[in-house]
C-alpha positions as CSV (number, residue, x, y, z in Angstrom):
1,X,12.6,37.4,-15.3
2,X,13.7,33.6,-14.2
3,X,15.8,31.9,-16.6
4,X,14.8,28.4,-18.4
5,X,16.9,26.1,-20.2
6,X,16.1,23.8,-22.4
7,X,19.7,22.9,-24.3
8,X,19.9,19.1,-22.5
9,X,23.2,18.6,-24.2
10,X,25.1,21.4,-23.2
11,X,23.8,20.2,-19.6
12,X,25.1,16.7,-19.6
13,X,28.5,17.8,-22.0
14,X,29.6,20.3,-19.4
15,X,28.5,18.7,-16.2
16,X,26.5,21.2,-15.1
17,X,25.4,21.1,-11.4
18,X,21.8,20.0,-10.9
19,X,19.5,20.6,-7.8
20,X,16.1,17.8,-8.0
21,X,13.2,19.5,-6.4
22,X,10.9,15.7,-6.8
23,X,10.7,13.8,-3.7
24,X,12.6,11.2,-2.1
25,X,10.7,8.1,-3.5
26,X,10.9,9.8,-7.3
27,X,14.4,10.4,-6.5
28,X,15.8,7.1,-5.8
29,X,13.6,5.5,-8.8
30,X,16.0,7.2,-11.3
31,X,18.7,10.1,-11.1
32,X,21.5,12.0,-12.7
33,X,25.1,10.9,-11.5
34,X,25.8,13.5,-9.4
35,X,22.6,15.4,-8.3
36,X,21.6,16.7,-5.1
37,X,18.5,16.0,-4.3
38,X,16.1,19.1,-2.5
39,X,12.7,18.1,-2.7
40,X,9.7,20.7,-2.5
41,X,8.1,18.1,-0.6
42,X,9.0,15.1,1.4
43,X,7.1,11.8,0.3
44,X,4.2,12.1,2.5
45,X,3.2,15.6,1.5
46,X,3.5,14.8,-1.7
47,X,1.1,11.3,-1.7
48,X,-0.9,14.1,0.3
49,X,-1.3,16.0,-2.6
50,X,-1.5,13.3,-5.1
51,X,-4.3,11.9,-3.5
52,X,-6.2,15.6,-2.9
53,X,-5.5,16.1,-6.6
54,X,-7.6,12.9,-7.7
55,X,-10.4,14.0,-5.2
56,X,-10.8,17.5,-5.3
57,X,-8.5,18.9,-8.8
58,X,-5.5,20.8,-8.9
59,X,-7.4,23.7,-7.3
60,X,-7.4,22.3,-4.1
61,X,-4.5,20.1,-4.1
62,X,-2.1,23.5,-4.8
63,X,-3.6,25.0,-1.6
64,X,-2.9,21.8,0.1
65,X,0.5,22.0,-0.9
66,X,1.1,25.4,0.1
67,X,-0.7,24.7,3.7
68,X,2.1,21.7,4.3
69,X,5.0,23.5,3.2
70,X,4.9,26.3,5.1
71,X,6.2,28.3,8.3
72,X,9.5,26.7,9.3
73,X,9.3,23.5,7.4
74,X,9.6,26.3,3.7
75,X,11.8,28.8,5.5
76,X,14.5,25.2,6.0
77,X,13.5,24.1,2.2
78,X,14.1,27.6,1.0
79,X,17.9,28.2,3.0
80,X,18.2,24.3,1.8
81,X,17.9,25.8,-2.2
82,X,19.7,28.8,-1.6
83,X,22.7,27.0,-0.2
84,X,23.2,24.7,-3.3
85,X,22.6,27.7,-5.5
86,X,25.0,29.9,-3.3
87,X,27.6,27.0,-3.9
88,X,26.6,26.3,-7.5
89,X,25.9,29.3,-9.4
90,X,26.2,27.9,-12.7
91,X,23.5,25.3,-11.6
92,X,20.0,24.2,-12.8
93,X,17.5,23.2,-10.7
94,X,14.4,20.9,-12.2
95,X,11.1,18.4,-11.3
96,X,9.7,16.1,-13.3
97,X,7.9,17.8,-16.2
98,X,9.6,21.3,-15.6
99,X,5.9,22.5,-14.6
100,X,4.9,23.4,-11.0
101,X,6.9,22.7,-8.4
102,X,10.5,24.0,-10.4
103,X,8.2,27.1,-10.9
104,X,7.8,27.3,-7.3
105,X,11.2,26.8,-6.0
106,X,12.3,29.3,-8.4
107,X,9.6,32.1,-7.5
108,X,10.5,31.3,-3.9
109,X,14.0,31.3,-4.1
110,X,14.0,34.6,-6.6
111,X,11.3,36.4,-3.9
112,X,12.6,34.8,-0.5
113,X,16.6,34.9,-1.1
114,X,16.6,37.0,-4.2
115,X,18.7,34.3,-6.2
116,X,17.6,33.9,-9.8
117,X,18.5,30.7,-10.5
118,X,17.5,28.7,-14.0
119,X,15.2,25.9,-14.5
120,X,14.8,22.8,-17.1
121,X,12.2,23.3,-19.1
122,X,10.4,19.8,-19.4
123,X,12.2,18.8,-16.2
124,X,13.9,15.0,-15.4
125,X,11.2,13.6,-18.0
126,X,12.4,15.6,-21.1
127,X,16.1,14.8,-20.0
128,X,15.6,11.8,-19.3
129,X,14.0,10.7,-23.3
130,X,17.3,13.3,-24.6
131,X,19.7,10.3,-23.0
132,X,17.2,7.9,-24.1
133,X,17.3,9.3,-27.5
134,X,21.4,9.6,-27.0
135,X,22.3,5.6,-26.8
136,X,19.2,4.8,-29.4
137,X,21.1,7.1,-31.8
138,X,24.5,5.8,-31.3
139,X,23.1,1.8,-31.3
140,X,22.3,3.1,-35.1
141,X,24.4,5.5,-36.2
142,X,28.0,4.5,-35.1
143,X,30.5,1.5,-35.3
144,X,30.8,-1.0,-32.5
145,X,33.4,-3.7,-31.7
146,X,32.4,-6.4,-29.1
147,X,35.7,-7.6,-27.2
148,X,35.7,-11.2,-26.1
149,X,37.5,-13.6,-24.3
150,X,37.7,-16.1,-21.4
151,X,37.3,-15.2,-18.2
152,X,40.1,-13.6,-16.5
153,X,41.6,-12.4,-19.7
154,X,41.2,-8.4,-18.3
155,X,38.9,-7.6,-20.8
156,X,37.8,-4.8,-18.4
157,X,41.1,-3.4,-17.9
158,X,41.7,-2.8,-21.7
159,X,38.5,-1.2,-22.5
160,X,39.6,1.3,-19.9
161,X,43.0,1.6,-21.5
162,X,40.8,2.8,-24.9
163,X,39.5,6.2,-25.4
164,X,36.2,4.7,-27.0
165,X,35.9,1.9,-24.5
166,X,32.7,1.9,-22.7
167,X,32.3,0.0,-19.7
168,X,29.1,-1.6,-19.2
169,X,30.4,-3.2,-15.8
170,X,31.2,0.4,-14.6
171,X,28.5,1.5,-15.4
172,X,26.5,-1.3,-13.6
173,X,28.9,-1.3,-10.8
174,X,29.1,-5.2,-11.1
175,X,31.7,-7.3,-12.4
176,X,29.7,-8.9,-14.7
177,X,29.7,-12.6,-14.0
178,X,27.9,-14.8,-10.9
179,X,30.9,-13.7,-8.9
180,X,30.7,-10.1,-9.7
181,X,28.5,-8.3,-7.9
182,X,30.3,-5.3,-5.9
183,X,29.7,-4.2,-1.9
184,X,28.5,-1.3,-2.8
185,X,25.5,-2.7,-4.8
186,X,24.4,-1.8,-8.3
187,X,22.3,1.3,-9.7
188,X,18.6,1.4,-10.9
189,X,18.3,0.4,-14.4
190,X,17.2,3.9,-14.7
191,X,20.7,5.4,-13.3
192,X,22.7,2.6,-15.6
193,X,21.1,4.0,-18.6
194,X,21.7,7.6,-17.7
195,X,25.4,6.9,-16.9
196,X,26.4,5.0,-20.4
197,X,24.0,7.3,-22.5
198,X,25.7,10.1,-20.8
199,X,29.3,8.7,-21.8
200,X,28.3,8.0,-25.1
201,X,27.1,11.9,-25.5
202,X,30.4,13.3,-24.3
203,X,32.3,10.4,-26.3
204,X,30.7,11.6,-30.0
205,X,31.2,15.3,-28.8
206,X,34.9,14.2,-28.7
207,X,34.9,12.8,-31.9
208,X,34.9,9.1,-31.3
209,X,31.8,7.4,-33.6
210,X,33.4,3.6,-33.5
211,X,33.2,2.0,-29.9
212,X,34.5,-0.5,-28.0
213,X,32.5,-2.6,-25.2
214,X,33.0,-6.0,-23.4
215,X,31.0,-9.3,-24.7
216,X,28.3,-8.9,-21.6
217,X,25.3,-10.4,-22.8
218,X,21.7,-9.4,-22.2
219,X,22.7,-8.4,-18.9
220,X,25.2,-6.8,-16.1
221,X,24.0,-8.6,-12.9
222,X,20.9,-6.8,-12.7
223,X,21.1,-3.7,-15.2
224,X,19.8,-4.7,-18.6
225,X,21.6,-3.2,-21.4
226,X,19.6,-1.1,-23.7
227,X,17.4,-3.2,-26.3
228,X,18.8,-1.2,-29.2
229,X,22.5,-1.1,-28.1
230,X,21.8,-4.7,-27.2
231,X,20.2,-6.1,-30.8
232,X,23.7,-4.0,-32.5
233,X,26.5,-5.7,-30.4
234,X,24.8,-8.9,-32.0
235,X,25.8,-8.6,-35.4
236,X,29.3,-6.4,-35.3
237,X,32.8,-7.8,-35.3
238,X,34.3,-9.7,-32.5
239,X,37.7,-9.3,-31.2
240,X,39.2,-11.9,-28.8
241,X,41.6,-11.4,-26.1
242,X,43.9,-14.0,-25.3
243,X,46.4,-14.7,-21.4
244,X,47.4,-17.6,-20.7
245,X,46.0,-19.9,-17.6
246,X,48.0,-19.1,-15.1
247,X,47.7,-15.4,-15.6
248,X,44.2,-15.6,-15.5
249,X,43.8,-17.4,-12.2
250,X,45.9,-14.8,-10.7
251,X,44.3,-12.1,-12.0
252,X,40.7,-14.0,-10.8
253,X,42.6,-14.1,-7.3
254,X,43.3,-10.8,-7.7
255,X,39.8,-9.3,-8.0
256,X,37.2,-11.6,-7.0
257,X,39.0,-12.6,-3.5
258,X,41.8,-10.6,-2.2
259,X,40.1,-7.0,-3.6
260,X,36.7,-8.0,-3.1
261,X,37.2,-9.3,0.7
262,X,39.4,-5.7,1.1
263,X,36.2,-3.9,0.1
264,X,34.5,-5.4,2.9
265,X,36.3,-4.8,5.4
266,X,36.7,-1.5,4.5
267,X,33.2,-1.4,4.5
268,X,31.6,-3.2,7.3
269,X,35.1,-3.8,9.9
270,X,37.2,-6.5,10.1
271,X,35.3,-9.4,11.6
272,X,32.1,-8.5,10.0
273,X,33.7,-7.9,6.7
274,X,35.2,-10.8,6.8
275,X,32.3,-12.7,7.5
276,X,30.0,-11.1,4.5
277,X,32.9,-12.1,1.6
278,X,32.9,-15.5,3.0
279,X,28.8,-15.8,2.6
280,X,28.6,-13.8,-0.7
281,X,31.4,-16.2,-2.0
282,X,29.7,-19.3,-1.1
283,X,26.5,-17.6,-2.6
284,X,28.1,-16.5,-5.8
285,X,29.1,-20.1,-6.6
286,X,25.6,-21.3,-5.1
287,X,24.2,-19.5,-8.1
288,X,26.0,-22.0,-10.4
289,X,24.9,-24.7,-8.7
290,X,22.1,-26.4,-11.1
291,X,24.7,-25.8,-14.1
292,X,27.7,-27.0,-12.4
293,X,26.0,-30.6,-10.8
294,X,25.5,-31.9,-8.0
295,X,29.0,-33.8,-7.6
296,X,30.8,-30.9,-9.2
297,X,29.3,-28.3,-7.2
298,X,29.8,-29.8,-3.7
299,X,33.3,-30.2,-4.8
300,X,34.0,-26.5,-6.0
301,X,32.1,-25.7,-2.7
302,X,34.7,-27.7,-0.5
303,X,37.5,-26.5,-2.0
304,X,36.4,-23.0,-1.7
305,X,35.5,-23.7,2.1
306,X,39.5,-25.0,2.9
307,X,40.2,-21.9,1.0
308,X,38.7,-19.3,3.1
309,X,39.0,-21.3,6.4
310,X,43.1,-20.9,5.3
311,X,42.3,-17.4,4.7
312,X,40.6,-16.2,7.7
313,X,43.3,-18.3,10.1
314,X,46.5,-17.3,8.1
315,X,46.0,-14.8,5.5
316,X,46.9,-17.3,3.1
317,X,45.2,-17.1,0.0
318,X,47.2,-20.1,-1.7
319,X,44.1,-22.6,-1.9
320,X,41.4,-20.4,-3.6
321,X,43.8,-21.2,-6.7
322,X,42.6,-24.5,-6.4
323,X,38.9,-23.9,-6.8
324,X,39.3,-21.1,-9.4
325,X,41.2,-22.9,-11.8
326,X,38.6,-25.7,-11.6
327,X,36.1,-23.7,-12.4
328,X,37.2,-21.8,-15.2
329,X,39.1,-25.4,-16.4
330,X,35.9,-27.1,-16.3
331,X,32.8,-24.6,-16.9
332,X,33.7,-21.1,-18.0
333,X,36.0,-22.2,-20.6
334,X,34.7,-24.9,-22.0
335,X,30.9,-22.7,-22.3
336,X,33.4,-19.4,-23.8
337,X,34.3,-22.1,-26.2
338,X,30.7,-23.3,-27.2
339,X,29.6,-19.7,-27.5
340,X,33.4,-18.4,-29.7
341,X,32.8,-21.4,-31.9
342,X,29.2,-20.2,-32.8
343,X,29.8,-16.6,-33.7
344,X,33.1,-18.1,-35.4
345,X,32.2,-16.1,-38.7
346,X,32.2,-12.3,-36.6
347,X,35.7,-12.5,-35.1
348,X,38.1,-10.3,-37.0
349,X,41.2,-10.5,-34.3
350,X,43.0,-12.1,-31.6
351,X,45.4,-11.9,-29.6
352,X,47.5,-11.3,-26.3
353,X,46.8,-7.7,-24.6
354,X,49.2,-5.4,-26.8
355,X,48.5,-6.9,-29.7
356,X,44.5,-6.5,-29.2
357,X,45.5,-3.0,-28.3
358,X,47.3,-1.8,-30.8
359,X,44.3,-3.6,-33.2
360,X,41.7,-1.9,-32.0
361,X,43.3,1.8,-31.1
362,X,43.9,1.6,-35.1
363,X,40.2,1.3,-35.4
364,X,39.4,4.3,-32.8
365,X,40.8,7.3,-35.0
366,X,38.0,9.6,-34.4
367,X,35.9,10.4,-37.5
């Protein structure tokens, strides 16, 4: 008798392998972190299907099904399931609702390679509205601290020294300013949601129920965080981190030029690499272009320009220091400033790095 599950947490607490039999196109709209994707059918047979199903019912639009996947094409589907199951026994596998096609990859894969392997019950949909459920129950049941401060503080790098930090800009891939989007591009808002609800489940299942997250705003480049998480981080305390200038501009230096041209030559060679963190550079501060001004803009722009033309020739990296400091000097700070002085009333701390710390580990003690 094939096995079903249906106890979602246990599967996302225990990072159980999971095989998605939808196709391609459903696939890439929203996933699991970690899934392999097998689908029952590819995206044409299943538009195929779709479309026989509005014409002709389900009647017909099964034994369409059957007709495409068949002969070699199911005997390669069917070696494909049995391979992932082979190599992940305590595995699931699952489709959208957890109806017919799970059903059929498990009767073929129980009758054609004798492995009796479980299914989800209520498939990636009922999964899906557990983790939705997850972050809307944590946005109103636990505590939350926003941390603050200017840019180039290393906001980031503290919530990850803190057992109930969670980071949105991990989540999202993306550094979270104009300037922060990643090579490697940024999930679906689909994937973003599943990957913080998910470290929110296992974070309450370890005991933590106050957390800590980074002052992001309505968004991380292009991943919106969750209305109700959102609306919460609105009214809670505020604690601010504090470096001083200098720090910061080498620690902007740090991530946003000397890492971020690494990861693209890493990714796309040398010369091309090179080539693609000069254009996203100039494009990131392009972005800020209407807020900056015309005068201050071109400026920022030279200055960036003598600073990558002294890169590319000798490695130097001296004169980006130039345009970063000008930057933060004259338009992050002074908007951090407008936005501090108007949630004045909801900061409870500040400090330098240890200090904010040793603050807000005294206010992690899981409950």
């Amino acid at each position: 008798m094939p096995i079903n599950l249906t106890d979602y947490r246990h599967i996302f607490l225990n990072d159980v392998p999971m095989m998605d039999v939808r196709a391609q196109v459903e696939f890439g709209q929203g996933a699991f972190p970690g899934v392999a994707n097998h689908p029952l059918m590819d995206d044409g047979e299943r538009q195929q299907v779709g479309t026989c199903y509005k014409q002709k019912g389900q009647e017909a639009a099964i034994a369409l099904g059957h007709q495409l996947v068949s002969g070699s094409i199911k005997r390669q589907r069917i070696e494909a399931w049995a391979q992932f199951a082979r190599a992940q026994p305590q595995g699931v596998l699952y489709c959208f609702r957890g109806g017919l096609r799970s059903q059929i990859v498990q009767q073929w894969l129980l009758n054609e390679a004798g492995i009796d392997y479980p299914r989800v019950v209520g498939g990636y949909k009922a999964m899906r509205g557990f983790l939705i459920g997850t972050t809307q129950a944590a946005a109103a049941q636990c505590g939350f601290v926003v941390l603050s401060g200017l840019t180039g503080t290393g906001k980031t790098e503290v919530i990850a020294q803190l057992a109930n930090g969670l980071d949105l800009e991990g989540h999202a891939n993306h550094r979270g300013s104009s300037f922060g989007q990643r090579v490697s591009g940024q999930p679906t808002q689909i994937d973003f949601e599943n990957r913080l609800a998910i470290d929110v489940l296992k974070k309450r299942a370890g005991g933590q129920e106050t957390f800590v997250l980074e002052d992001e705003g309505r968004h991380v480049g292009s991943c919106s965080v969750p209305l109700e998480l959102r609306q919460r981080l609105e009214q809670v305390p505020i604690v601010c981190l504090e470096d001083p200038f200098d720090a910061r501009v080498e620690r902007i230096l740090r991530d946003y030029v000397q890492q971020q041209c690494a990861d693209f030559v890493t990714a796309h060679g040398e010369e091309a690499g090179a080539d693609l963190f000069v254009a996203r550079l100039l494009d990131s501060l392009g972005k800020l272009a209407k807020r900056l001004g015309g005068d201050r803009y071109q400026a920022l722009r030279a200055s960036m320009q003598a600073a990558l033309a002294q890169q590319r020739s000798h490695g130097d990296l001296s004169l980006h220091r130039d345009w970063i400091a000008a930057l933060m000097r004259d338009y992050y700070d002074p908007m951090y400033a407008y936005q501090r002085q108007s949630r004045a009333d909801r900061i409870v701390f500040q400090g330098d790095r240890h200090a904010v710390l040793d603050f807000l580990r005294a206010q992690s003690t899981p409950g």
